[in-house]
C-alpha positions in Angstrom: 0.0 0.0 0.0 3.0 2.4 1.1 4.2 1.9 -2.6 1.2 2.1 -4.5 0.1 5.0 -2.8 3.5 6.7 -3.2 3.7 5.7 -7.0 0.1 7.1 -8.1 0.2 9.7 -6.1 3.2 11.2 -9.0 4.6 13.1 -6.1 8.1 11.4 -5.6 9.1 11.6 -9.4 11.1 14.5 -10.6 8.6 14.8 -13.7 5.6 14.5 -11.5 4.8 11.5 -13.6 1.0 10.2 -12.7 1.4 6.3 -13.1 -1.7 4.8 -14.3 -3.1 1.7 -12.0 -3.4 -0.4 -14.7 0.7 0.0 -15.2 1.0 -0.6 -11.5 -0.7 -3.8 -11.7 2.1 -5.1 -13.7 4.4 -4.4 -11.5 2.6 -5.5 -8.3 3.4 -9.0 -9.0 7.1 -8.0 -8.7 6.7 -5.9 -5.6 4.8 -8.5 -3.6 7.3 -11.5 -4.7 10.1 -8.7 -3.1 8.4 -8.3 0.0 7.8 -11.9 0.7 11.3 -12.7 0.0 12.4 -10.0 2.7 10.0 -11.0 5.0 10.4 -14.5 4.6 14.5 -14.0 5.4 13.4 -11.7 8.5 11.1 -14.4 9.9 13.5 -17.1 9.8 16.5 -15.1 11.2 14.0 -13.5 14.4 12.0 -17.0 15.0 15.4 -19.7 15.0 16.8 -18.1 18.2 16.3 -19.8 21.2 14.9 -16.8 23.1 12.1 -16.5 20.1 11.1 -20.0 20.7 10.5 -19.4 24.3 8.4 -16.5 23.5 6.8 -17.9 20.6 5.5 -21.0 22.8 3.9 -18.6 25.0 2.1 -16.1 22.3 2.6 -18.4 19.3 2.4 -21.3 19.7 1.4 -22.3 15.8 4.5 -21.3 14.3 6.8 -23.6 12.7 9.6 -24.1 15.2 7.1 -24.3 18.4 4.6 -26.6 16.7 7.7 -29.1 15.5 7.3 -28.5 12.2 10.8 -27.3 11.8 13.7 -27.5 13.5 16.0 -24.6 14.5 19.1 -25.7 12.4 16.3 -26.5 9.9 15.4 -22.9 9.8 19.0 -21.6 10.3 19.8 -23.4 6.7 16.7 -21.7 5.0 17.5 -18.5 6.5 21.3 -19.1 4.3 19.6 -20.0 1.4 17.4 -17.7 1.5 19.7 -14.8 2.0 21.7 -15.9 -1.1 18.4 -16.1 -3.4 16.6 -13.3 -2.1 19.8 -10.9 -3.1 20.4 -12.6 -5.9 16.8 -12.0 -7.2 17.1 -8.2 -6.1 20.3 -8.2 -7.8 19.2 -9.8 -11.5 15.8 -9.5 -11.7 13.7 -7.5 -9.4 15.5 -4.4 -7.8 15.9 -2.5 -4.8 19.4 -4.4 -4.2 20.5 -1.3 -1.5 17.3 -1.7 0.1 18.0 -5.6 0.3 21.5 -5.2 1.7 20.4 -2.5 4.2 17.5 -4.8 5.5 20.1 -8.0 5.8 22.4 -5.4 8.4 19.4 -4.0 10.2 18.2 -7.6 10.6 21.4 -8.9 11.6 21.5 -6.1 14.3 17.8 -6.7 15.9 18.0 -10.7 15.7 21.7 -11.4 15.7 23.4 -8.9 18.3 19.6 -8.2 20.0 19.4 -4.7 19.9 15.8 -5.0 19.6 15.9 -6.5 23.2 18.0 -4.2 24.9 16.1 -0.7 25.1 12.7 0.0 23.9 13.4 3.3 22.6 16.0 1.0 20.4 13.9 -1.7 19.5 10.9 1.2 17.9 13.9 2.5 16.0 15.1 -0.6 14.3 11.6 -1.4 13.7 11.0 1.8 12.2 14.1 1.8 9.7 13.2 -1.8 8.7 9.6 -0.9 8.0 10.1 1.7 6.0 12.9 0.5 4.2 10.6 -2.1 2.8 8.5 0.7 2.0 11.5 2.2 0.3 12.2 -0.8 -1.6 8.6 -1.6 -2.8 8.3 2.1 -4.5 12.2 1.4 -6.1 11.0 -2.0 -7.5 7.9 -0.4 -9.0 9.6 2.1 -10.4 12.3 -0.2 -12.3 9.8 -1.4 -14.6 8.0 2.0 -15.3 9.5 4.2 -18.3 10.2 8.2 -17.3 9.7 7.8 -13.8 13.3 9.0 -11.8 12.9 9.6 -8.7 12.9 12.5 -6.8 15.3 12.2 -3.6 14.3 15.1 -1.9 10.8 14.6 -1.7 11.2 11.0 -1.5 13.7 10.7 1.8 11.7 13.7 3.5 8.5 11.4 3.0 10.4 8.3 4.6 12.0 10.2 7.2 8.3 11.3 8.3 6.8 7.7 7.7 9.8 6.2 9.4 8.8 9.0 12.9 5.9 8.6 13.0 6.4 4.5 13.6 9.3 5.5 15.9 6.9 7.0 18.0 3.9 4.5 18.4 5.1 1.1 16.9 5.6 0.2 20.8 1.5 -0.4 20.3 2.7 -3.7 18.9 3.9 -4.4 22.6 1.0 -4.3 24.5 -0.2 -7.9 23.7 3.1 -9.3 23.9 4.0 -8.4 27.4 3.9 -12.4 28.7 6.5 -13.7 25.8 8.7 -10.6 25.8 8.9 -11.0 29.9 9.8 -14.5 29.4 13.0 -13.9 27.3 13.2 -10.5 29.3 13.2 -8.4 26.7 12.9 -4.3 27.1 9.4 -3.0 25.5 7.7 -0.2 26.4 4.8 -1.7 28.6 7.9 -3.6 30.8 9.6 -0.6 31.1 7.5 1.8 31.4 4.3 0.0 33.2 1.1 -0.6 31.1 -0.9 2.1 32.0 2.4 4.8 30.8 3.0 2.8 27.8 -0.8 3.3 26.9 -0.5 6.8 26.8 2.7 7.2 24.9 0.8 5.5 22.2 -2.1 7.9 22.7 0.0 11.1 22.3 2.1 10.9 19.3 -0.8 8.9 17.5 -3.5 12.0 18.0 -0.3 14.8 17.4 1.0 12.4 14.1 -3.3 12.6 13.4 -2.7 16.5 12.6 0.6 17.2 11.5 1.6 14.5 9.1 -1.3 16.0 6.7 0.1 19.7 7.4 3.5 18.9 7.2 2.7 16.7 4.1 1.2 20.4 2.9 -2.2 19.4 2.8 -4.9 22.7 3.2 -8.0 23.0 5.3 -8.9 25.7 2.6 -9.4 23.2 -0.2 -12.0 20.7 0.2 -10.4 18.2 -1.7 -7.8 18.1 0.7 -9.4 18.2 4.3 -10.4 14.8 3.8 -7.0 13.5 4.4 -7.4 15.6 8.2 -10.4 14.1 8.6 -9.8 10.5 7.7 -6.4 10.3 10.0 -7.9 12.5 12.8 -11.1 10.2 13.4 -9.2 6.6 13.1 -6.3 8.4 15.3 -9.0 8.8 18.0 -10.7 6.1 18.1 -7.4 4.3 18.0 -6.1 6.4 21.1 -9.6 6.2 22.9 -9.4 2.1 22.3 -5.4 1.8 23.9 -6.5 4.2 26.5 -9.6 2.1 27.8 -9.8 -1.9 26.4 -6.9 -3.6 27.9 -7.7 -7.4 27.4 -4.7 -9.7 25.1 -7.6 -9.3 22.7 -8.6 -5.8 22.6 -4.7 -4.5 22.3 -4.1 -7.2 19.4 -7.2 -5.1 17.8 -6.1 -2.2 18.4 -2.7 -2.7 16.5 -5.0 -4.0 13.7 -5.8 -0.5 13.7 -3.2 1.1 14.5 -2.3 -0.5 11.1 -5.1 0.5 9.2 -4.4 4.1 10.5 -0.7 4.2 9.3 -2.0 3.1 5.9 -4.3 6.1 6.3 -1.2 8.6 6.7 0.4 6.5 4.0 -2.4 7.6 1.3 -2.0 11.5 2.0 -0.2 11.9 -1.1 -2.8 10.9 -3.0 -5.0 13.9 -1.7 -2.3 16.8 -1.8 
């Protein structure tokens, strides 16, 4: 969604180029196989470590490794082949081979050497660099295949850098419903640290202040109709998802409310369509 929004919106190419959703289309395929590879070498490096399995018997207990469906070494093997094919597939045929290697050292640095364990403030920034780097590599794989679209750095790196705060800020909502695994393998998130009811609110904040000022700073005008839908659409989903942290605090409410908390990033993520 980051990319297609990005792409259609025209406002990241140097030639404001409007790509057409039907030429998106035939690129989708190749952005979707791209993410799956990346994901698919971040899942294996994060869920073979021992402390992952502890957790993951606790909060998941369906995945692979946990059920007995594979075996750590199993995974570790799949993670090696899967680093080889993935950059060679960025490399020959897909794209977005600097996005690929910068993924590979951010994952080696939250898995590997547990940074994402070790302060929460730490842990929202790796997840925020790898998130949007994905994002980052989606839009530079649709953009391969499209003729007279360059990029245009400037407004592409200050819309990253934005995307990328605004998760640094309120991707610790992803902690709330993990608190019994991430105690297990004593790891340092935001509810742990912080206590519940503190980590609630530091969700609450930035979400209802992102609400307002990613469409501003995005240059979107309350003067032009066309555009105060973009306020309205990330102001309303930002309260109701700061109103539903603040006051439903069952495993089951928080895991909805980061289905929403989601659903509202993807809500920032459209504003260029609507500037």
């Amino acid at each position: 969604m980051f990319a297609s929004f990005s792409i259609v919106s025209g406002k990241f190419v140097q030639n404001g180029t409007h790509v057409q959703v039907d030429v998106l289309f035939t690129r989708l395929p190749a952005v979707v196989f791209w993410i799956w590879l990346q994901l698919l070498v971040l899942d294996l490096a994060n869920q073979r470590l021992p402390d992952s399995v502890t957790e993951d018997r606790l909060n998941k207990a369906w995945r692979p490794i946990p059920s007995g469906r594979l075996t750590s070494s199993g995974a570790k093997d799949l993670l090696i082949f899967s680093i080889a094919f993935t950059f060679a597939a960025s490399t020959v045929l897909l794209g977005g081979v600097y996005e690929t290697l910068l993924l590979f050292a951010l994952n080696w640095l939250y898995n590997d050497l547990g940074l994402a364990n070790s302060h929460w403030c730490l842990r929202n920034l790796m997840n925020s660099l790898g998130i949007t780097t994905i994002g980052a590599g989606a839009m530079t794989v649709a953009y391969q295949g499209i003729d007279d679209a360059n990029l245009d750095r400037g407004a592409a790196y200050w819309w990253f850098f934005l995307c990328a705060s605004v998760l640094m800020t309120t991707i610790q909502a992803q902690d709330l419903y993990d608190q019994e695994g991430d105690a297990a393998r004593r790891r340092s998130t935001a509810p742990l640290v912080l206590g519940d009811s503190a980590a609630r609110w530091s969700v609450a904040v930035p979400v209802i202040a992102w609400s307002i000022a990613m469409p501003a700073l995005m240059g979107l005008r309350l003067s032009k109709d066309s555009q105060v839908i973009g306020y309205a659409a990330s102001t309303c989903t930002g309260i109701v998802l700061s109103v539903r942290v603040l006051t439903r605090r069952s495993v089951s409410d928080d895991n909805a409310t980061f289905r929403i908390w989601a659903v509202w990033c993807m809500i920032l993520y459209s504003l260029p369509l609507v500037i």
